[in-house]
C-alpha positions as a Python dict, from the first residue, in 0.01 Angstrom:
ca = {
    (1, 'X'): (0, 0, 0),
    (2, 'X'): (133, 321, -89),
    (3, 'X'): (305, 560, 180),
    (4, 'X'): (328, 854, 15),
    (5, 'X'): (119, 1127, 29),
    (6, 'X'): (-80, 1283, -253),
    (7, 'X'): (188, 1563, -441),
    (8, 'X'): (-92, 1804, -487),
    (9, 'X'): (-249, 1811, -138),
    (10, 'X'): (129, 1820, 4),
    (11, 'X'): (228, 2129, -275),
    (12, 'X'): (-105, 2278, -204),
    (13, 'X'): (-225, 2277, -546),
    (14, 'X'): (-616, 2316, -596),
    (15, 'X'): (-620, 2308, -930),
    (16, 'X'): (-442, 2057, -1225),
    (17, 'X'): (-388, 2251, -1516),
    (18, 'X'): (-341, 2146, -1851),
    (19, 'X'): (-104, 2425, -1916),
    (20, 'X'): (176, 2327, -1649),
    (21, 'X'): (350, 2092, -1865),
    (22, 'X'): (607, 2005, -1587),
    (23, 'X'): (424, 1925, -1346),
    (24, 'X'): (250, 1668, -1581),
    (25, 'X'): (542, 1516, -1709),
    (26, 'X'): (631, 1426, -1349),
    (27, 'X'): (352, 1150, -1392),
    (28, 'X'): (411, 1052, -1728),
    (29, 'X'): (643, 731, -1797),
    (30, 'X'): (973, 746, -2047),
    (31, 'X'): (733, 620, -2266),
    (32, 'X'): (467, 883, -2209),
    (33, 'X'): (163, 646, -2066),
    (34, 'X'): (16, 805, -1696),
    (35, 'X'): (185, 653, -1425),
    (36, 'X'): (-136, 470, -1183),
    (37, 'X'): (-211, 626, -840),
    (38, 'X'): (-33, 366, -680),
    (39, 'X'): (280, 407, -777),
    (40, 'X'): (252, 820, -734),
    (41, 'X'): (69, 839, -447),
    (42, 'X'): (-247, 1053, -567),
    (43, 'X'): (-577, 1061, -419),
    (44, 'X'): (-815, 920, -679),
    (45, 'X'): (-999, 1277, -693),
    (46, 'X'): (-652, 1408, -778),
    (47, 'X'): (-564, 1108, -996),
    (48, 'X'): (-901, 1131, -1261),
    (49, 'X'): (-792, 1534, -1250),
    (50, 'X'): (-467, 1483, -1345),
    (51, 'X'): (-558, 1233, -1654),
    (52, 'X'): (-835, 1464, -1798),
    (53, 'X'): (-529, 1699, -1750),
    (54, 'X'): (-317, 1465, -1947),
    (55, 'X'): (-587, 1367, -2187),
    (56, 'X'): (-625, 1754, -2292),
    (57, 'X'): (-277, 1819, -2312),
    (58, 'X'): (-191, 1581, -2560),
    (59, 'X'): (-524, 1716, -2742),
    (60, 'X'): (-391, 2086, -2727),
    (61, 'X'): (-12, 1948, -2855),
    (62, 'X'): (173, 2045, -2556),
    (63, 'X'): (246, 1652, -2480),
    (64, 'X'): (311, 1396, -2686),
    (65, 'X'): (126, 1112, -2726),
    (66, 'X'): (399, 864, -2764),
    (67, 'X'): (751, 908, -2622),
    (68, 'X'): (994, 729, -2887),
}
């Protein structure tokens, strides 16, 4: 089980948005998939926020979908 705690409750950040591309790329892997909750430490609110995040992002072209 995870120990850490949840960046956005910790960084006090209410709302994931699509448009701050470094903060998403913090939970992207080299190879641009979305790291799982475990391994980051999100709450699972947090976690299905941050993918529809993702998800639009790479829809609007501001992240790639596939790191070569």
């Amino acid at each position: 089980m995870s120990t850490q705690q949840c960046y956005f409750k910790s960084n006090n950040i209410k709302h994931i948005d699509y448009k701050d591309i470094e903060i998403l790329r913090k939970f992207l892997t080299p190879t641009g998939k979305i790291q799982p909750s475990k391994r980051t430490g999100t709450t699972k609110k947090n976690q299905r926020k941050l993918s529809s995040a993702i998800k639009y992002a790479r829809f609007m072209g501001l992240l790639p979908f596939i790191e070569a």
